[in-house]
N, C-alpha and C positions, 0 to 999 in steps of 0.2 A: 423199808424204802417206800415213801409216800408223798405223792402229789398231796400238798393242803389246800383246799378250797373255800372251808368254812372258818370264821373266830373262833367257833365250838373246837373245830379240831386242832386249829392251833393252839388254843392255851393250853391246852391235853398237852401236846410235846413241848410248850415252854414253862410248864411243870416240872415235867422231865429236866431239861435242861437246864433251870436254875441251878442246881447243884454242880454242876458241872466245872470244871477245874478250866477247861479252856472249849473253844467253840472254833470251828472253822465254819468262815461265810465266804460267798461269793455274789453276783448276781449276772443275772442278762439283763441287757436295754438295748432298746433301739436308739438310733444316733444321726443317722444319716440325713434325715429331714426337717429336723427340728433343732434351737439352739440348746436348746435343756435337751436332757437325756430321758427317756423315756423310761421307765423301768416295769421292766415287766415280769422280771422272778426274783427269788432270794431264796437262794440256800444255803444250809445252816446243818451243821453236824457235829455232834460232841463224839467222846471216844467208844459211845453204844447205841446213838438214833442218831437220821439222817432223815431230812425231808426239803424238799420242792415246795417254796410259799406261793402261790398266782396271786400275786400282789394285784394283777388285774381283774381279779374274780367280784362280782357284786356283791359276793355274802360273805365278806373277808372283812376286815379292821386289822390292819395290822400292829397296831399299840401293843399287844402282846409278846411280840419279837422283838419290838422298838425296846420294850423295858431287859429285857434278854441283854442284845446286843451291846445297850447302853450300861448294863452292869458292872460296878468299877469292880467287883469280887471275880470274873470271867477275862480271863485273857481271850482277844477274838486274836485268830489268825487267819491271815489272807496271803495269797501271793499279786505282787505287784499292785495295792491295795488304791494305787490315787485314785481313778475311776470310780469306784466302790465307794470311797470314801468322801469324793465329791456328790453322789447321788444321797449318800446319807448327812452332809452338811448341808445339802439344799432341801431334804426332808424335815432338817428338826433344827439348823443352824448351829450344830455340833459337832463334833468328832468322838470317836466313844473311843472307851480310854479301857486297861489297857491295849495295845497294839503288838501283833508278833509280822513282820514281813517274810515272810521266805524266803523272797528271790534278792533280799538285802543278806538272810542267813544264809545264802547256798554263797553268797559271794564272799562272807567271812570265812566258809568253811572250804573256800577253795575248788567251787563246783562251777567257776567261769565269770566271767560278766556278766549281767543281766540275763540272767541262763531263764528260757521258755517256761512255761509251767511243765507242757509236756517231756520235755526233754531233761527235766529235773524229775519228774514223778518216773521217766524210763531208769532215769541213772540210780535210784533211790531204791526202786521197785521191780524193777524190770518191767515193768506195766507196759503194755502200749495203748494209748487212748486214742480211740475212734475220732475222729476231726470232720463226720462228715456232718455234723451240726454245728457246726461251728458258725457259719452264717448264716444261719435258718433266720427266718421272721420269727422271733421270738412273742411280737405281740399277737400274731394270729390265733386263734383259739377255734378245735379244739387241741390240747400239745398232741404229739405222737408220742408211742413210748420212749421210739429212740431220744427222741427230744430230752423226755424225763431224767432218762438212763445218761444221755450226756450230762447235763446239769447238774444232776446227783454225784455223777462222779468229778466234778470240779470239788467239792468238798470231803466226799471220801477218802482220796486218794492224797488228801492233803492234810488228813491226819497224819498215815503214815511218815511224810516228807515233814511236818511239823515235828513228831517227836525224834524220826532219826537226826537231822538239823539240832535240834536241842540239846540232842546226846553230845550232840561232836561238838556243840557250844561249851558244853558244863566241863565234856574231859580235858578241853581243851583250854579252857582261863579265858575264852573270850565272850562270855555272857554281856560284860559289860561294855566292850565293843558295839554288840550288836542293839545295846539300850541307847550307845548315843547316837546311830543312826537312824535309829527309830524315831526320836526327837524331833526331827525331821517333816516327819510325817503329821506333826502335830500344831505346824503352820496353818492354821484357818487361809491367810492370803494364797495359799497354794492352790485353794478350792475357789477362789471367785476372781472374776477380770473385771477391775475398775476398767471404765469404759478411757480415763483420761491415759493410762495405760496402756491401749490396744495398739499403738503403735509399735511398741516394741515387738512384737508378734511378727510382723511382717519384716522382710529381708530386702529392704533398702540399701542400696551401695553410698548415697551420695550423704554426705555429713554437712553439710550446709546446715546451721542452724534455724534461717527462714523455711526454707524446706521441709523439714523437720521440723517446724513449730505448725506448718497445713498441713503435713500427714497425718501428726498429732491430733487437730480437729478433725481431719475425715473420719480420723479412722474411730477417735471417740464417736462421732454420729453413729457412724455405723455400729457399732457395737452396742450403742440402747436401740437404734430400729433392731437389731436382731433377737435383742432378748426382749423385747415389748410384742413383736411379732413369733417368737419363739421359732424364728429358721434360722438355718446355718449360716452365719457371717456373711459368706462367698456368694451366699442366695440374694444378700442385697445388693453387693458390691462385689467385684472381684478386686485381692490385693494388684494388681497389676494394674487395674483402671483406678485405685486413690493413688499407686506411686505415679503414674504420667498427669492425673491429676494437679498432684504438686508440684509435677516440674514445670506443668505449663499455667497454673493457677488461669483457669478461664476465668472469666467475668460476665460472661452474658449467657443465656440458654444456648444460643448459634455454637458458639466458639467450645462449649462444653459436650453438644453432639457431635462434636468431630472425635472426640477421645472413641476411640474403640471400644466398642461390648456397650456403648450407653443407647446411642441414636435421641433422634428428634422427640419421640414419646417420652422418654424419660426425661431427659434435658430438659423440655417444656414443662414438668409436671411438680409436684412437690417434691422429688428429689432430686429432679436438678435444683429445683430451688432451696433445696437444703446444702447440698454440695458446696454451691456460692457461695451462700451465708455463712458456712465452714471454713472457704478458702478465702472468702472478705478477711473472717475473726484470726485465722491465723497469719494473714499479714500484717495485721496491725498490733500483733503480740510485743511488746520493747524487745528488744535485743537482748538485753541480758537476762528475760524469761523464757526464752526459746531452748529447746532439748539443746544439749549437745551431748554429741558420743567421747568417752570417755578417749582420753590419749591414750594410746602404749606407751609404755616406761619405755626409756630409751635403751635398748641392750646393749650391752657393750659387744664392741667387734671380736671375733674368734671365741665365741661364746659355744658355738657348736661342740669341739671337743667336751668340753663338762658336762655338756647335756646328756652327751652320749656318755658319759660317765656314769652319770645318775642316773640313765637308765638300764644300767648295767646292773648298782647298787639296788632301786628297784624288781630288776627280777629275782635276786640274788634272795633278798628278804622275804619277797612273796612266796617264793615256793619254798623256803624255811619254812614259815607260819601258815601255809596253804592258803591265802587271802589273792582275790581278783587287785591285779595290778590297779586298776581302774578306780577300786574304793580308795586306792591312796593317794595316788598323783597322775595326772596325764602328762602330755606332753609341754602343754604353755605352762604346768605347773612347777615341771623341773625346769625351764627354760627361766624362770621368774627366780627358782632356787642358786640357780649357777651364775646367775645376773646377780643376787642381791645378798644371800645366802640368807644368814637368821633375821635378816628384816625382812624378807619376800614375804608378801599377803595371799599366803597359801594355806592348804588346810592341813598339808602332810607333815608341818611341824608344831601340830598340837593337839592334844589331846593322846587315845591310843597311837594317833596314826606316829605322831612323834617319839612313841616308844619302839613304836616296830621299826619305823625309818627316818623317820626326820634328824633323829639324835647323831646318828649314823651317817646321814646326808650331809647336816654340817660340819659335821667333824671331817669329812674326806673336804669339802670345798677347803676347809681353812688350813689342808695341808696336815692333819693331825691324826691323817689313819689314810690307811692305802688300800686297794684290793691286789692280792697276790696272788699266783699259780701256784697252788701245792699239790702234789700229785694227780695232776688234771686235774682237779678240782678250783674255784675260785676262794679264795677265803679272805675276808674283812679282818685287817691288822693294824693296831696303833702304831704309827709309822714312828716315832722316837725311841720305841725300845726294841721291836724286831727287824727295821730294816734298817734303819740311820746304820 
């Protein structure tokens, strides 16, 4: 168990670890006052070394880890990896490949929804992990031990949860399951915000297309002031002073110091005078290039009983298979199922998800299987030959 300080001492352990069958990483960073993430450790543990990288140390390089992590022969595992995975897309403009998520395997293996790290490592391990580092200043230096000892054990203990998960994958037929989820993860656009984009971020009620075509510009502006300046969005703007922004589209400095949270100093300055120019450009957008939000399909009336149908059928199958309801269908997904049946644009009827339920799902919408009470019990039955 070792803090790494030096390149000397790293390549020593990424030695080690090239042979290595699979790797568990994690990292710390700081976050809170800047728009990029700050990174200030990585560790890193195969199934016989563990060590602590100070990626902020002067006498470091970390290209030694970088070729590690990046190795297509090493499975990396992580739990809950986007974070992780955005700090290392904005390091090298990559994703390293392959990918194992845990808290996607604890959810195939029926260990919850988006179930904690710690509260998967307790169920696993019986472990209990100390939390009182958990929002320590990670870039302060020098670390404390507990510091160390917490860090260290984000990848330790994430061995064991790696290979028990694995286990329950392999006995279980659903390896391949857990591969098309993982796919997922291998979205490069999931790791960066086009600035023309940033609008959708924010929780606007009003669908007015003009509206929605100046939020649009603010909120792009702001979103390159924020990563040119590398502070938190909110640090230039807050979302609630671009949405009153766009309802009231000022036009002069005066009329733009009246929005709350700006005042005279701003409004007078180069950001009011950017603001303007923002809200000039999106009222003069055409009409038919302005956002607009997507309709709702139209449900048909007394759709409620089916829904609640399918969430019957739903629980029914998950605790057969041990899989988190949540990886298959939510709620507008069965609502979309019971409205449309095998044309709904849902996920739960394709792929695995359509073998555990979907197949299942349509066949009760269309009247061709039923759910029955058999001895307390619920049981799924093709309705033409055991009950007709």
């Amino acid at each position: 168990m070792t803090l790494i300080t030096t390149t000397n001492s790293l390549s020593k352990l990424c030695n080690k670890l090239k042979e290595a069958e699979y790797i568990t990483v994690d990292t710390e960073f700081i976050r809170e006052r800047t728009y990029w993430p700050n990174l200030c450790l990585i560790q890193i543990a195969d199934s016989q070394n563990a060590a602590v990288i100070d990626v902020l140390s002067p006498n470091i390089n970390i290209e030694p880890l970088l070729n590690i992590i990046y190795d297509p022969k090493i499975l990396k595992v992580f739990h809950a990896p986007r974070q992780d995975l955005e700090i290392l897309f904005k390091l090298t403009n990559r994703l390293p490949q392959p990918l194992f998520d845990t808290q996607i395997a604890a959810m195939v293996c029926g260990f919850g929804e988006s179930v904690g790290y710690d509260t998967l490592v307790n169920k696993i391990t019986g472990k209990i992990i100390d939390k009182s580092s958990r929002y320590t200043d990670w870039s302060l230096r020098p670390l404390t031990q507990r510091q160390i000892d917490y860090a260290l054990g984000d990848v330790t203990h994430l061995r064991l949860v790696y290979e028990n998960l694995n286990q329950h994958l392999l006995e279980g037929g659903k390896s391949n399951w857990l591969k098309e989820e993982i796919e997922k993860l291998n979205d490069t656009n999931v790791y960066q915000t086009s600035p023309p984009e940033a609008w959708k971020r924010i929780k606007a009620r009003n669908p007015n297309p003009r509206f929605l075509a100046v939020l649009r510009e603010l909120a792009s502006w702001r979103e390159k002031e924020a990563q040119k300046k590398n502070i938190p969005r909110n640090h230039v703007i807050k979302d609630e002073a671009l949405i009153e922004i766009a309802h009231n589209t000022p036009k002069t400095a005066k009329s733009l110091a009246r929005i709350r949270g700006l005042g005279h100093r701003l409004a007078e300055g180069y950001v009011g005078q950017s603001i303007i120019k923002a809200v000039e450009f999106g009222e003069n957008i055409p009409l038919d290039q302005c956002p607009q939000v997507p309709r709702r399909p139209n449900v048909p009336k007394n759709i409620g009983p089916m829904t609640d149908y399918l969430k019957v059928l739903l629980k029914m199958k998950c605790d057969e298979h041990g899989v988190a309801q949540k990886l298959i269908a939510n709620s507008a997904d069965l609502e979309k199922l019971a409205s449309f049946g095998s044309k709904a644009d849902v996920a739960a009827i394709s792929g695995w998800r359509k073998d555990l339920f979907g197949e299942d799902a349509i066949n009760l919408i269309e009247g061709k299987s039923a759910i029955i009470i058999e001895e307390k019990k619920l049981r799924l039955v093709k309705y033409s030959k055991e009950i007709n």
